[in-house]
C-alpha positions in Angstrom: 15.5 91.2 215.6 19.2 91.2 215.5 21.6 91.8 218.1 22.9 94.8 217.5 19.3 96.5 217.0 18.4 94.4 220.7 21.7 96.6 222.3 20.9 99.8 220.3 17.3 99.4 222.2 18.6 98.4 225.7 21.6 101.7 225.6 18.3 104.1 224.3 16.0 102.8 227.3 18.7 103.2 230.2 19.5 106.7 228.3 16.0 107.8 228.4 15.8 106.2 232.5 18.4 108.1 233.2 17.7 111.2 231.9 14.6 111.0 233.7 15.6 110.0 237.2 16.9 113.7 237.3 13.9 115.5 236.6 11.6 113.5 239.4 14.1 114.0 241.8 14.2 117.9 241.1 10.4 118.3 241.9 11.6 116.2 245.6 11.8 119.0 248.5 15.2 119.4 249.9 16.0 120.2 254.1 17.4 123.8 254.8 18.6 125.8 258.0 18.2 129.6 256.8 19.1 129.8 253.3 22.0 127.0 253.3 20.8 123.1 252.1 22.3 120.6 254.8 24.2 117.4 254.7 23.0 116.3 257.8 21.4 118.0 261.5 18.9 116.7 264.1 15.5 117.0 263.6 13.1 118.2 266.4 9.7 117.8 265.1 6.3 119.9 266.7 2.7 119.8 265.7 -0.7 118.5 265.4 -2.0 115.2 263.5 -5.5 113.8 263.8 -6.8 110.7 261.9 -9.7 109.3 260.2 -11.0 106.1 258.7 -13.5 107.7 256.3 -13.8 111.6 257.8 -16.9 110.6 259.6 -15.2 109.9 262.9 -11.9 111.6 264.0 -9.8 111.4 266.7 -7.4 114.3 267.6 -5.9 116.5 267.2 -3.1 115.5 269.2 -0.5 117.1 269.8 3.0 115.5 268.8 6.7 115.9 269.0 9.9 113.9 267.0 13.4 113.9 266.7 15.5 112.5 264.5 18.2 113.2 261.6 17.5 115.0 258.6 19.4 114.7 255.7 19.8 115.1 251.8 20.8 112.4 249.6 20.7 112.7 246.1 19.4 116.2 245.9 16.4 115.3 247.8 15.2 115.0 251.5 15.7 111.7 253.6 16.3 111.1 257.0 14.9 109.3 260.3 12.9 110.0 262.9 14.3 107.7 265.8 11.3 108.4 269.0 8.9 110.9 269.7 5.9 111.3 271.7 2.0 112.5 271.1 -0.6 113.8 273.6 -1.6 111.9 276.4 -5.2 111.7 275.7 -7.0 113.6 272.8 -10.5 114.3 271.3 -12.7 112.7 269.0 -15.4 114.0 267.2 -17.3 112.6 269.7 -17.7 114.4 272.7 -17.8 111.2 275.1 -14.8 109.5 273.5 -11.2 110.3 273.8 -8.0 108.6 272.5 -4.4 108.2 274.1 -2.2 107.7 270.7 1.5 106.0 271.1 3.3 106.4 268.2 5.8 102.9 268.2 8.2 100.9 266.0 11.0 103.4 265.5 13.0 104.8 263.8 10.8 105.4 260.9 11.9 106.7 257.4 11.9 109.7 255.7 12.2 109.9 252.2 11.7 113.4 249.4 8.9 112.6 247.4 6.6 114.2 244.7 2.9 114.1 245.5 0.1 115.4 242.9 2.8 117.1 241.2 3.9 118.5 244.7 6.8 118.6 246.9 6.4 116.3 249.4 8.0 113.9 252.2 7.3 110.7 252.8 7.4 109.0 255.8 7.4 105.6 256.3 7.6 102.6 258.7 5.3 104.0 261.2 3.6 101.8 263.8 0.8 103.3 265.9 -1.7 102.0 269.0 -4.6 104.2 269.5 -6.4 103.6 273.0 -10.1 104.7 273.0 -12.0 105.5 276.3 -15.3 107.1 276.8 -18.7 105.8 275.4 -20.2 105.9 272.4 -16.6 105.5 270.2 -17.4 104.1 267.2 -14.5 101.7 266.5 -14.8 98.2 266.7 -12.4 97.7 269.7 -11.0 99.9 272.3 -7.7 99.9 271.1 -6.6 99.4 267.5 -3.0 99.7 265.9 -2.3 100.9 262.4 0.9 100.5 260.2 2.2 101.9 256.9 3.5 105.1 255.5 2.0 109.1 255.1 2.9 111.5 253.1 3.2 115.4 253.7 2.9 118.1 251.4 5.6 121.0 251.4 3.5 123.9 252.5 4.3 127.9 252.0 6.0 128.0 255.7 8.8 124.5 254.7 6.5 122.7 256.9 4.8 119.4 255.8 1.0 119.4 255.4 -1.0 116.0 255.6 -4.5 117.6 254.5 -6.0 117.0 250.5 -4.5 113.7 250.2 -5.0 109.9 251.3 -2.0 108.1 253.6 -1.2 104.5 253.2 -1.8 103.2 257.0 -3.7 100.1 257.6 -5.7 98.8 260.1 -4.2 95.5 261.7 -7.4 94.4 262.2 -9.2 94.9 258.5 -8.2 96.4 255.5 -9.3 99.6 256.4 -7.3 103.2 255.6 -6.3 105.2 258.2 -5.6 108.8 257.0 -3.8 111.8 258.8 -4.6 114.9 259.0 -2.5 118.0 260.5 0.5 119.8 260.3 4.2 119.2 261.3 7.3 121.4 261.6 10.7 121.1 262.6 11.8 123.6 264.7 15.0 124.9 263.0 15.0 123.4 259.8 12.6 124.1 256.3 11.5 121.6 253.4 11.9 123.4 250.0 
């Protein structure tokens, strides 16, 4: 192949990259207060998440509060949440065992994401200690932490939903998926 057809190729595949970038980022959810689209505000964050390792056993739902910065960048989403804070202590789906979750390791990312062809957010970085106490909880110690990223879907209200779809958290003590479950809202602001 000769040079000139080896450049030709290289200039059509960083056309066709860039053309593309564009169109993923479009589907990305964007932050709003009323009907104008930020640059940048504080986020203060509300809901409920509960987790699971398989939906056999569930702890929560707990209820949870963040603040942060929300921004766009690129025509999408982004941001950080710095701290926050979750119910003291929470039920399982076991009547006998409760859980005291401590959400840890901030700030933690937020990036505009597309999830089964959806608007989503991503957040990422998060670090999170679960304390069990009662009998009869079925996790192989009393207190396990989990690491790694979940994603929320943009539902009809701008909030981000974290049902129909499985998380990337990790137990630290086996390869095991922990999945969240719930919904979260900021207070002022919309995803859409």
């Amino acid at each position: 192949m000769t040079f000139q057809k080896i450049m030709l190729l290289a200039v059509m595949a960083m056309a066709t990259a860039a053309f593309a970038a564009p169109a993923a980022q479009a589907d990305a959810p964007e932050w709003h207060h009323g009907e104008d689209t930020i640059i940048e505000e504080d986020l203060h964050i509300t809901g409920y998440l509960s987790s699971t390792t398989n939906g056999a056993f569930i702890s929560g739902p707990c209820e949870v509060t963040f603040e942060g910065v929300a921004k766009n960048e690129n025509g999408m989403a982004a941001g950080t949440i710095t701290g926050g804070a979750m119910q003291s202590t929470c039920g399982t789906s076991v009547a006998t065992c409760n859980v005291t979750p401590t959400p840890e390791g901030f700030p933690w990312n937020l990036t505009g994401a597309t999830l089964t062809e959806q608007p989503g957010v991503e957040i990422g970085h998060i670090k999170m200690t679960m304390h069990y106490e009662g009998t009869n909880c079925p996790v192989p110690r009393p207190t396990l932490t989990a690491t790694g990223y979940a994603t929320g879907i943009v539902d009809g209200g701008g909030c981000l939903s974290f049902e129909d779809h499985q998380d990337g958290m990790h137990l630290a003590i086996a390869p095991v998926v922990l999945d969240l479950r719930g919904t979260i809202c900021d207070t002022t602001l919309t995803l859409g």
